[in-house]
C-alpha positions in Angstrom: 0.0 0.0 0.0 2.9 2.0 -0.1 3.5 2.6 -3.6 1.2 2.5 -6.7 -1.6 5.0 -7.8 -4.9 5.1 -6.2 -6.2 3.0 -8.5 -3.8 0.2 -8.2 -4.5 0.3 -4.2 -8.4 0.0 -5.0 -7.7 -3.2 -6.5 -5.4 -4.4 -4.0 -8.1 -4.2 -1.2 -10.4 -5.0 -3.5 -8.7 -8.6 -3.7 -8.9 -8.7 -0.1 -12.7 -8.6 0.5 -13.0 -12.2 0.6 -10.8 -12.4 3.5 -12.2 -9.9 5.0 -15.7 -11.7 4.4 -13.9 -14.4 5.8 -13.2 -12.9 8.9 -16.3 -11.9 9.8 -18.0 -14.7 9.1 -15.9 -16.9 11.1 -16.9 -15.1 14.0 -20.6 -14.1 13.3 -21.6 -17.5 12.5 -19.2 -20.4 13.5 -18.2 -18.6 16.5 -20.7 -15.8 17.6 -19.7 -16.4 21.9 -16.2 -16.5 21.1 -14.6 -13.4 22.0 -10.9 -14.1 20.1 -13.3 -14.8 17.3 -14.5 -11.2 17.5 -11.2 -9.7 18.4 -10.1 -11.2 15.3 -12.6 -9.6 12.9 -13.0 -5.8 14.4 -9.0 -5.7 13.8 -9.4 -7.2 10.2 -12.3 -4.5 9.3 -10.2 -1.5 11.0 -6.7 -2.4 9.6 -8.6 -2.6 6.1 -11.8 -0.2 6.2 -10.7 3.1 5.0 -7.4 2.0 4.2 -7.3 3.6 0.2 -7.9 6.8 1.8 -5.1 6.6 4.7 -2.8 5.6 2.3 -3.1 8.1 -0.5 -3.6 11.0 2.1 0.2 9.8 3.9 1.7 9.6 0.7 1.0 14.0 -0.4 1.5 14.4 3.5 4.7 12.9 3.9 5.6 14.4 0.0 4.7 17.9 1.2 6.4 18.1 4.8 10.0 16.7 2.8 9.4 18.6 -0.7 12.7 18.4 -2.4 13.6 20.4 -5.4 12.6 17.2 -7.6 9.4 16.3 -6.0 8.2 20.1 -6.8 7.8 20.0 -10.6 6.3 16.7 -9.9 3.6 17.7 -7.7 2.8 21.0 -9.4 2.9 18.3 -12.7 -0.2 16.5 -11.0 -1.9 19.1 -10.0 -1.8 20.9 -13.3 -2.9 17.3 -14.7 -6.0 17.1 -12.9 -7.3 20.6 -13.2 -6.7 20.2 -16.8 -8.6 16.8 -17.1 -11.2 18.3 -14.8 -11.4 21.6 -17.4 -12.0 18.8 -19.9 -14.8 17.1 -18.3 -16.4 20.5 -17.9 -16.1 22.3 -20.9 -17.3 19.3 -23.0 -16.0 18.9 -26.9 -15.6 22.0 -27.8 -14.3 21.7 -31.6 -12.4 18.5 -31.0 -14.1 15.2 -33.0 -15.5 12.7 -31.0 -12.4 10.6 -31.2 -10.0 13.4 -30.5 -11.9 14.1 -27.3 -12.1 10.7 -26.1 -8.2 10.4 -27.0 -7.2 13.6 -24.6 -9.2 12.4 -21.8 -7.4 9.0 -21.9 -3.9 10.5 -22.4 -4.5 12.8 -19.4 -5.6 10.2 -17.1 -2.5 7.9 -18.1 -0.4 10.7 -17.7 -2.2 11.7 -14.3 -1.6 7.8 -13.0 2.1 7.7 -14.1 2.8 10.9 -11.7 0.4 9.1 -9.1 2.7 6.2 -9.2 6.2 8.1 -9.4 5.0 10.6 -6.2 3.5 7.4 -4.2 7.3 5.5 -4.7 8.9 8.8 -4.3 6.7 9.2 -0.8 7.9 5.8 0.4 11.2 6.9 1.2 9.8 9.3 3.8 7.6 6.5 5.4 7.8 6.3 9.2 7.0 3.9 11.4 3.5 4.5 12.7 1.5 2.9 15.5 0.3 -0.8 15.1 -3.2 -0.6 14.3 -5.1 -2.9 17.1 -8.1 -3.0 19.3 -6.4 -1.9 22.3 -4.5 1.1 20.4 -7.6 2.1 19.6 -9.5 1.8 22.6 -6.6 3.7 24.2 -8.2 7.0 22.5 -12.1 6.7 23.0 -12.7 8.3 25.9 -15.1 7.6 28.9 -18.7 7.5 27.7 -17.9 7.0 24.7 -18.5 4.3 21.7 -17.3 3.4 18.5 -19.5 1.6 16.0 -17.7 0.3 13.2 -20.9 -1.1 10.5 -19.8 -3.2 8.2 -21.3 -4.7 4.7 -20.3 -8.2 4.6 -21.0 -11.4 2.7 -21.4 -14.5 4.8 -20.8 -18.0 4.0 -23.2 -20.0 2.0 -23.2 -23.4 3.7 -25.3 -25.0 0.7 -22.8 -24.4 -1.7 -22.1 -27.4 -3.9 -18.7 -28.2 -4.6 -19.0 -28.4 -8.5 -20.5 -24.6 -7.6 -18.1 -23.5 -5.1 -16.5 -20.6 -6.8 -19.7 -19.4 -7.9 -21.8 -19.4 -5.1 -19.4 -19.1 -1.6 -20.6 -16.7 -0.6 -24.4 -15.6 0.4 -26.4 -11.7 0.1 -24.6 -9.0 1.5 -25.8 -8.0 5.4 -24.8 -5.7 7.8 -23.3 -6.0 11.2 -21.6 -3.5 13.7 -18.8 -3.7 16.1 -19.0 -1.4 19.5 -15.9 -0.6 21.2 -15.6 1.1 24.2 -12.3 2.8 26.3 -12.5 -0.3 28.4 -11.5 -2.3 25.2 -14.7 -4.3 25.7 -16.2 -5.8 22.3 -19.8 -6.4 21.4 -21.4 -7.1 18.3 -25.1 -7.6 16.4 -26.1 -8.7 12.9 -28.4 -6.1 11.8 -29.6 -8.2 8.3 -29.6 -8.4 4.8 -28.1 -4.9 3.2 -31.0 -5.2 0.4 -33.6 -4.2 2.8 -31.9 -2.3 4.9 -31.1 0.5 1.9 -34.5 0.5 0.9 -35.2 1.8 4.3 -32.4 4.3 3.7 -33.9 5.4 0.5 -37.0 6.2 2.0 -35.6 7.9 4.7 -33.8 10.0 2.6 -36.4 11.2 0.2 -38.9 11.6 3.5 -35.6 14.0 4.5 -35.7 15.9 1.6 -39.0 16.9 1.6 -39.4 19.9 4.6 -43.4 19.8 4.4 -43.3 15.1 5.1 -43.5 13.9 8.2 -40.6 11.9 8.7 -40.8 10.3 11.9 -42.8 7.0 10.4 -39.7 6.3 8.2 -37.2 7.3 10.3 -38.6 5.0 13.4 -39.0 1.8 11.0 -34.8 2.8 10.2 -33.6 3.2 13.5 -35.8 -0.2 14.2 -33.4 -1.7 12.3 -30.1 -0.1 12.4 -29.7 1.7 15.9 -32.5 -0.4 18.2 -30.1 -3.8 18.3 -27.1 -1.0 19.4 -28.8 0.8 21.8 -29.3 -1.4 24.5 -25.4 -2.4 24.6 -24.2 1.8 24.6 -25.0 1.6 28.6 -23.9 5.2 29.6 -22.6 6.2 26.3 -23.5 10.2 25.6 -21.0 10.6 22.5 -21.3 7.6 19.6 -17.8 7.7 16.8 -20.1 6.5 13.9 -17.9 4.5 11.0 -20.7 3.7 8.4 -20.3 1.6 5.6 -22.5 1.2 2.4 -25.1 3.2 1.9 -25.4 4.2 6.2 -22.3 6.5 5.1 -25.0 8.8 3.2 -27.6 9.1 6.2 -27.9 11.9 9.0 -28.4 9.7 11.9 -29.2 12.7 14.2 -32.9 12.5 12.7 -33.3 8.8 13.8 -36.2 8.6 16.0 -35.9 6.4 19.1 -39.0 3.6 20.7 -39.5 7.0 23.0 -40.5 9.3 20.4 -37.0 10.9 20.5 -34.1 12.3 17.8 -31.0 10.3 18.4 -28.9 14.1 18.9 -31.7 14.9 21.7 -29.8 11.9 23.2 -26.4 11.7 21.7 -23.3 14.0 20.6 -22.3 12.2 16.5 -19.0 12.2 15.1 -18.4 10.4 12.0 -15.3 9.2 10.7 -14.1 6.9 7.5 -12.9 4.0 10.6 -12.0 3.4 14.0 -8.1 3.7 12.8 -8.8 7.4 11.9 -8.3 7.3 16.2 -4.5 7.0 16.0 -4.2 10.0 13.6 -5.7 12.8 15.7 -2.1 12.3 18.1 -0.3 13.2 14.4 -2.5 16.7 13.9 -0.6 19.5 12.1 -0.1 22.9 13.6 -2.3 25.6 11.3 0.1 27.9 9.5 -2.6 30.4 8.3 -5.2 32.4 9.8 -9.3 31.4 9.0 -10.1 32.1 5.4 -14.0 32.4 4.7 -15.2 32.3 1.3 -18.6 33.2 0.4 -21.0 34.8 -1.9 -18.7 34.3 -5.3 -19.3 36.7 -8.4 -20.1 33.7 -10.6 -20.7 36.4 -13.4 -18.0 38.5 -15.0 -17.6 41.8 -14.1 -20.0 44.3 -16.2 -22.5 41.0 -16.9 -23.8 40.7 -13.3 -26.7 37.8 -12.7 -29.5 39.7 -11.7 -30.1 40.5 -7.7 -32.1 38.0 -5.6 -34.7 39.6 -3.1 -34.6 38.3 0.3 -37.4 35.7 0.7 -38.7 34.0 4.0 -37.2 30.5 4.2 -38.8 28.1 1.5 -39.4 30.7 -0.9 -37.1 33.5 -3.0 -37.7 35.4 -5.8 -35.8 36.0 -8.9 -35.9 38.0 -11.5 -39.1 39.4 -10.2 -40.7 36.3 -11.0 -43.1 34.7 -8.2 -42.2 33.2 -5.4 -41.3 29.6 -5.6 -41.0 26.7 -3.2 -37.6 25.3 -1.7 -35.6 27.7 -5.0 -33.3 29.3 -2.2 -31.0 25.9 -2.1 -27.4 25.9 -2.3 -26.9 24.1 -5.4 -28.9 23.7 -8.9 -29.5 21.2 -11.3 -26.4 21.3 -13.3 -28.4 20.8 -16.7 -29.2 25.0 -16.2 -26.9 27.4 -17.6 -26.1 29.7 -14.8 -25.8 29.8 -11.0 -28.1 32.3 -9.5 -26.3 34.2 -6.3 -26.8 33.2 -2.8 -27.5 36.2 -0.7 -27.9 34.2 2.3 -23.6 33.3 2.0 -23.1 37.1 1.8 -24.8 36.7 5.3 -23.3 34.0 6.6 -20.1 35.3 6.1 -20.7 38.8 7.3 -21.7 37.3 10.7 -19.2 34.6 11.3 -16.0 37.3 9.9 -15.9 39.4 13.2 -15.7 35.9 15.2 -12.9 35.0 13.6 -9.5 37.0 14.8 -7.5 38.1 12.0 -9.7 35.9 9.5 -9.7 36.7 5.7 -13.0 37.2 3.9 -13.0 36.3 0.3 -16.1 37.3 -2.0 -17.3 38.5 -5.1 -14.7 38.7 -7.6 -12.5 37.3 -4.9 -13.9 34.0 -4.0 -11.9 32.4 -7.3 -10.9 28.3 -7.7 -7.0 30.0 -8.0 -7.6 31.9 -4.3 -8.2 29.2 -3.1 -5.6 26.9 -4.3 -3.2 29.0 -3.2 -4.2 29.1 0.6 -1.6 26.5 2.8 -3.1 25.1 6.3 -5.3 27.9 7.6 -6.5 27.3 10.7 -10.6 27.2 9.8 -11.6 26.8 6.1 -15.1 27.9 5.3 -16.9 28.0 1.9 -20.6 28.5 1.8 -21.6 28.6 -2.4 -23.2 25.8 -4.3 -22.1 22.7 -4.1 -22.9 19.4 -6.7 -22.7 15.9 -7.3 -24.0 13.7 -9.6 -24.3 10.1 -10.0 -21.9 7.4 -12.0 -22.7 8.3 -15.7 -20.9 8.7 -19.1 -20.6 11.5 -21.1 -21.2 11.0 -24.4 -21.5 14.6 -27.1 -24.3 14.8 -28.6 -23.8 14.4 -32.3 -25.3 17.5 -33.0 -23.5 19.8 -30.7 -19.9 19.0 -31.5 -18.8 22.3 -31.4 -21.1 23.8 -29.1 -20.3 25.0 -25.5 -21.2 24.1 -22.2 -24.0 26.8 -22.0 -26.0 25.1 -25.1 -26.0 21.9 -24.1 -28.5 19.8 -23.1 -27.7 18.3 -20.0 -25.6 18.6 -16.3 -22.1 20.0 -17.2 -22.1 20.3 -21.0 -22.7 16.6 -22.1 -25.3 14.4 -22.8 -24.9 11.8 -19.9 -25.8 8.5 -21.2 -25.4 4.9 -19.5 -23.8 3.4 -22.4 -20.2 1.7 -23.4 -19.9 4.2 -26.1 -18.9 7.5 -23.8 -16.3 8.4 -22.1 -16.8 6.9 -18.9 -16.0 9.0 -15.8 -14.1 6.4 -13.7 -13.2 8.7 -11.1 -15.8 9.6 -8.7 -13.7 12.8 -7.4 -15.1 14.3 -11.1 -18.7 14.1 -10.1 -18.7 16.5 -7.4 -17.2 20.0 -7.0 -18.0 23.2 -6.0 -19.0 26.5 -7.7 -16.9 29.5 -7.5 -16.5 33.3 -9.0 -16.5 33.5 -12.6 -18.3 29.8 -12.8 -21.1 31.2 -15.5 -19.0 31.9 -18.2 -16.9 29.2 -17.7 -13.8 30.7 -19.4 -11.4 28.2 -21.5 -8.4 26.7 -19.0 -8.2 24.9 -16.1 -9.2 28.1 -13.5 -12.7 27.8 -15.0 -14.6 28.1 -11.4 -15.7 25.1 -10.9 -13.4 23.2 -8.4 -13.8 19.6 -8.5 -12.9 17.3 -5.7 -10.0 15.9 -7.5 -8.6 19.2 -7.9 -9.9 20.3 -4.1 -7.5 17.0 -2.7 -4.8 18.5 -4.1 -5.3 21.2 -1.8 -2.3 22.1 1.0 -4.7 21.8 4.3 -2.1 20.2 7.0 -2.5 22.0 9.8 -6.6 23.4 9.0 -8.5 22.3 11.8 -11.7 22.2 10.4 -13.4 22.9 7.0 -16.6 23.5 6.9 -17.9 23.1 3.1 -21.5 25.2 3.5 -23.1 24.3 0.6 -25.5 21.6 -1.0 -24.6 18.0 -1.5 -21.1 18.3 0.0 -21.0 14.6 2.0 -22.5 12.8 -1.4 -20.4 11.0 -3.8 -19.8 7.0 -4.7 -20.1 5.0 -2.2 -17.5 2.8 -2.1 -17.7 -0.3 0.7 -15.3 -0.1 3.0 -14.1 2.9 1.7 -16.2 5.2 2.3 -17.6 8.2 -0.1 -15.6 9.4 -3.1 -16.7 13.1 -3.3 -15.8 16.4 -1.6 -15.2 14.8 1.8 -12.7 12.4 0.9 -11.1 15.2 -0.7 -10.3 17.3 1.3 -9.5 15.0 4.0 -7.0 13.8 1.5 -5.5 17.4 1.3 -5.4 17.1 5.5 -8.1 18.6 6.8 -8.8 17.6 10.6 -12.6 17.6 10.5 -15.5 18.8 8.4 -18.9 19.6 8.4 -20.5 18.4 5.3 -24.8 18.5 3.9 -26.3 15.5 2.7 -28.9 17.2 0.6 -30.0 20.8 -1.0 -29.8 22.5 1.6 -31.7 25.8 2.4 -29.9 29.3 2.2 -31.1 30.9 5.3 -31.5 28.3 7.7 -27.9 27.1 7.1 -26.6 30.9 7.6 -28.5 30.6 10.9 -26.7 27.4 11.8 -23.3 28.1 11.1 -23.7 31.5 12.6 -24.6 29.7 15.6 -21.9 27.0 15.3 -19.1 29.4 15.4 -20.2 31.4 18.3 -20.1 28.1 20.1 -16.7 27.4 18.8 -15.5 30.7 20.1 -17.1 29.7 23.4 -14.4 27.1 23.5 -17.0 23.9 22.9 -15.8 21.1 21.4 -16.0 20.9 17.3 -18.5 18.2 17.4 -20.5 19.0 20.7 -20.8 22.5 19.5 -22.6 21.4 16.5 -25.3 19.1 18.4 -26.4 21.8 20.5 -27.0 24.1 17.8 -28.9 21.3 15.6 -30.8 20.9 19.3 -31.5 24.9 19.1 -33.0 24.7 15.7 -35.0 21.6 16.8 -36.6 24.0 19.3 -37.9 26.7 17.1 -41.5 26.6 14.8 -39.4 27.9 11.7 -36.6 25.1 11.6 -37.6 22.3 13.6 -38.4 20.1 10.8 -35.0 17.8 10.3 -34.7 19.1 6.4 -33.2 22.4 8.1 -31.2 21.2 10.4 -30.4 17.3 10.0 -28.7 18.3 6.7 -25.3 18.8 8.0 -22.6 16.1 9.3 -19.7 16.4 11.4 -16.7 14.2 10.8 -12.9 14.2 12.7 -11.4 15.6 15.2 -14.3 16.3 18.2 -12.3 18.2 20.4 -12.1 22.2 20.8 -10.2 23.8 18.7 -6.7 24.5 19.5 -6.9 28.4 20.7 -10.7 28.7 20.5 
């Protein structure tokens, strides 16, 4: 795991699942009572759950803190690489022929996982001995009243297999299980079921989510039923839970669980997720911030002298634009990406006017400011905060349309200037880090090059953030991306955790402008109050419970918090 691309990692671990499968199995059912059993398959899913990620992140970590002259040019090389392939994605065919397009887009990402490959072997020699990753290591940093529940997707033996069938047919339907650990070191564990039904259930709960006008507590009882119930009655006096989804549980708010009393798991819990259990042993290895906070908000996604009309402050659920009517749930922080322009988001403008004076020595960036090459250039502030729209979208190809060849983004039909079509015929987009980005000044036009405004999560985990304590990307759709088991979810928040960000609050869904400037308003006065990262957030999602304009979970269940918990360092 210490050399190779990303890519060529994947598919290391990817030929370990069966043991892995293995592992838990053997414990779960030949030996459910036996505790070395257990012992035995929590340390094979934490040594190998979220394992890509540690990996890649060490390797630019260990790269940046012994940059050499020769690694430089390198570096910069990938960089440049990825912005360029993302610039190509983006802006579609342009004037190039089907073929020719196709052509770039392969030489760019063979060229992108030759410098993966060079920089991971070059990292290698800078590899240090870290801490053995076991149950008691772990243990040793979950503090009192506190639990770690590390789900897992697994397949277990199929006893009925036939031996002429035995390849074919080892193993049975995926299910999921957890795995509680406590600072004691004690181990307990419950079969939860079959994954199949289990992400219907999620599906439902998330659409109920989405929707601020559903009653949600129907769905999100049957969930918890299933996924939290069998937990429950082994946290004994547990008030904080580390959450390590897998699957699809990585892509669900479990604050907005409702409990066999009528209650919302945060009225009873503090939640902090994390990729695994191992992510415990990096918090001792935290960076010290070599910037001060840096808040972008409210981007000029026009160019200057062609300004997107102003948007008149609406009550939440409703703004107008343009001087049309009112319409319902408009005033999220993203868009469908099949519209031509980004409309501006006076509630960031807001946001970031109230949180700036909280922030000592902070730098604001907006308007013409808040540019993709701003950004880029930061190095390890202490607090990272974006609030503009956000988007992801699903595993697709793009394939131009035959009679737009030569058209732009802006005229095409679909999200992000190609026709998006499940076929073998397109370019497929293999990397997930493509599919999700965020929108910054100058995005509308979308001038030719790779600073186009629109930063993609490949290019945002290329990003210098050792030392940033927390990130907080306030925008729609932030915590989506592929869902990868065991590995997490490839979007914006493996990204920047890549680049070495300590925590991050993320949104699961559109979320709405002036209830999440209310929030994070909120959030940072706590902060500044010296309450811990993750504690800080609960009692601001329990605030919101409390009042009649936000107390549905669509407001304030939106946002995650993942990493480091504790204060922040000087706050």
């Amino acid at each position: 795991m210490n050399v190779g691309s990303e890519t060529r990692k994947r598919a290391f671990i990817a030929m370990l699942q069966d043991t892995t499968n293995a592992a838990i199995a053997l414990h779960l059912q030949l030996a459910p009572t036996n505790p070395e059993a257990a012992e035995l398959a929590l340390t094979t899913v934490l040594r190998r759950k979220g394992r890509v990620l540690e990996a890649v992140t060490d390797t630019f970590q260990r790269l940046r803190q012994n940059l050499s002259s020769q690694d430089q040019p390198l570096l910069t090389e990938l960089q440049a690489k990825q912005s360029q392939l993302a610039a190509l994605i983006y802006g579609g065919i342009g004037g190039r022929s089907p073929d020719g397009y196709r052509a770039q887009v392969t030489e760019l990402r063979s060229q992108i996982e030759i410098l993966e490959n060079t920089l991971s072997q070059r990292s290698a020699e800078f590899r240090v001995e870290t801490q053995s990753v076991t149950v008691e290591a772990i243990a040793q940093q979950i503090p009192v009243n506190t639990v770690l529940i590390e789900w897992v997707q697994y397949q277990p033996l199929n006893f009925q297999t036939q031996p002429q069938n035995q390849l074919q047919n080892q193993w049975d339907e995926p299910r999921y299980a957890a795995y509680l650990l406590d600072a004691d070191g004690t181990i307990q564990w419950v079969d939860l079921g079959k994954a199949a039904a289990i992400d219907e259930l999620i599906n439902q709960y998330r659409d109920a989510l989405r929707r601020q006008n559903f009653r949600i507590e129907g769905i999100a009882r049957q969930l918890d039923a299933q996924i939290m119930q069998p937990i429950r009655s082994r946290l004994g006096n547990a008030q904080h839970l580390l959450l390590s989804p897998d699957g699809q549980l990585n892509l669900i708010p479990f604050a907005a669980l409702v409990d066999e009393n009528e209650h919302y798991l945060i009225e009873t819990y503090t939640l902090t997720y994390s990729t695994s259990g191992r992510d415990l042993l990096r918090q001792q290895l935290d960076s010290p911030s070599r910037q001060s906070p840096v808040l972008i908000a409210n981007p000029d996604y026009d160019t200057p002298g062609n300004p997107t009309p102003q948007v008149a402050i609406a009550p939440p659920g409703t703004i107008t634009r343009s001087g049309d009517a009112a319409q319902p749930l408009a005033n999220q922080r993203s868009t469908d990406l099949s519209t031509q322009r980004f409309a501006p988001l006076p509630g960031t403008a807001a946001e970031a006017n109230a949180i700036f004076p909280l922030l000592p020595h902070a730098t604001l960036l907006t308007g013409s400011q808040a540019t993709e090459n701003n950004l880029k250039q930061l190095q390890g502030p202490s607090i990272l905060h974006i609030a503009t729209h956000g988007f992801f979208f699903r595993n697709v190809e793009f394939v131009p349309p035959p009679d737009a060849l030569t058209q732009g983004f802006s005229t095409l039909p679909t999200a992000m200037g190609a026709q998006m079509r499940q076929t073998s015929q397109g370019i497929n987009n293999e990397n997930p880090l493509l599919r999700s980005g965020l929108a910054l000044a100058g995005f509308n036009p979308r001038h030719s090059g790779t600073e186009d405004g629109v930063l993609t999560a490949l290019e945002a985990s290329g990003l210098d953030l050792r030392g940033t304590q927390l990130v907080v990307l306030s925008a729609c759709d932030t915590g989506l991306g592929e869902v990868v088991n065991g590995e997490g979810v490839y979007g914006l928040r493996r990204a920047f955790l890549m680049a070495g960000a300590e925590s991050l609050v993320m949104s699961l869904w559109k979320v709405d402008d002036y209830a999440t400037s209310e929030l994070m308003a909120r959030y940072y006065q706590r902060l500044q109050q010296g309450e811990g990262r993750s504690e800080a957030f609960r009692q601001v999602q329990l605030e919101m419970l409390q009042t009649s304009e936000y107390q549905h979970p669509y407001f304030w269940a939106a946002f995650i918090f993942s990493g480091d918990w504790q204060r922040l360092n000087g706050g």
